[in-house]
N, C-alpha and C positions, 0 to 999 in steps of 0.2 A: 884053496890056493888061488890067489890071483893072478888074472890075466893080464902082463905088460902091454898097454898100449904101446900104441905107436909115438915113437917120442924124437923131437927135432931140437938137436944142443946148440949147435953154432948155424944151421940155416934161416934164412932170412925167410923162406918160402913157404909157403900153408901150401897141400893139397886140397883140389877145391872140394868143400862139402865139410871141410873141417876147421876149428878154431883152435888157436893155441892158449894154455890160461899158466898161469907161475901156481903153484903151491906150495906150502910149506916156510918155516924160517929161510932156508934156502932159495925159494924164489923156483924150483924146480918146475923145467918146460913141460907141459904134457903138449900134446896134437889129438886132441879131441874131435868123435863126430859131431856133426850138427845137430845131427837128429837128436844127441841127448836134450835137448833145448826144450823138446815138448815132453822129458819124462819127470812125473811130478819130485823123485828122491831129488835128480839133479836141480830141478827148479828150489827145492830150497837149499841145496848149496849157494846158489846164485842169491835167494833171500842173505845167506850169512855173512855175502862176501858186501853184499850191501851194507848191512848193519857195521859191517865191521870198517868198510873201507870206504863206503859212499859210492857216488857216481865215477867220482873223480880220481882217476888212476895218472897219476906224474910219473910214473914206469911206462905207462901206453897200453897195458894188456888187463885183462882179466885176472882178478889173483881170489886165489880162496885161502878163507883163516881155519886150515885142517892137515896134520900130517898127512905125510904120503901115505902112510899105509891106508889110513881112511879113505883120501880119497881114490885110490886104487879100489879097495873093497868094494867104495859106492859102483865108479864105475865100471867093474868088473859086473856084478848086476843086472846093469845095463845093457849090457852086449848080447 
């Protein structure tokens, strides 16, 4: 079963140590630790979002090309 992050809809505001990235066709917010930044599953999510979206985000945030339930899975994992 996976474990719901922590997740921020309508706040503008990160808590510090975490990042917020869109997922999915929907664009859905997670609020992500930072520390996943040094775990290698998470690092190639970050490779995918590359490939798939480039450097250059016109949204402003970090987005991955993977349903939520995957990415929940990966970072359930993690924790």
């Amino acid at each position: 079963m996976a474990i719901r992050l922590p997740r921020i809809v309508s706040a503008k505001k990160v808590p510090w140590g975490y990042f917020a990235v869109y997922v999915g066709e929907n664009q859905k917010r997670f609020v992500i630790p930072v520390s996943f930044l040094n775990q290698p599953l998470f690092q190639d999510l970050l490779g995918l979002s590359e490939e798939e979206f480039g450097y250059s985000h016109h949204t402003g945030g970090l987005r991955f090309p993977c349903v939520e339930e995957i990415f929940l899975d990966i970072t359930s994992s993690l924790n």
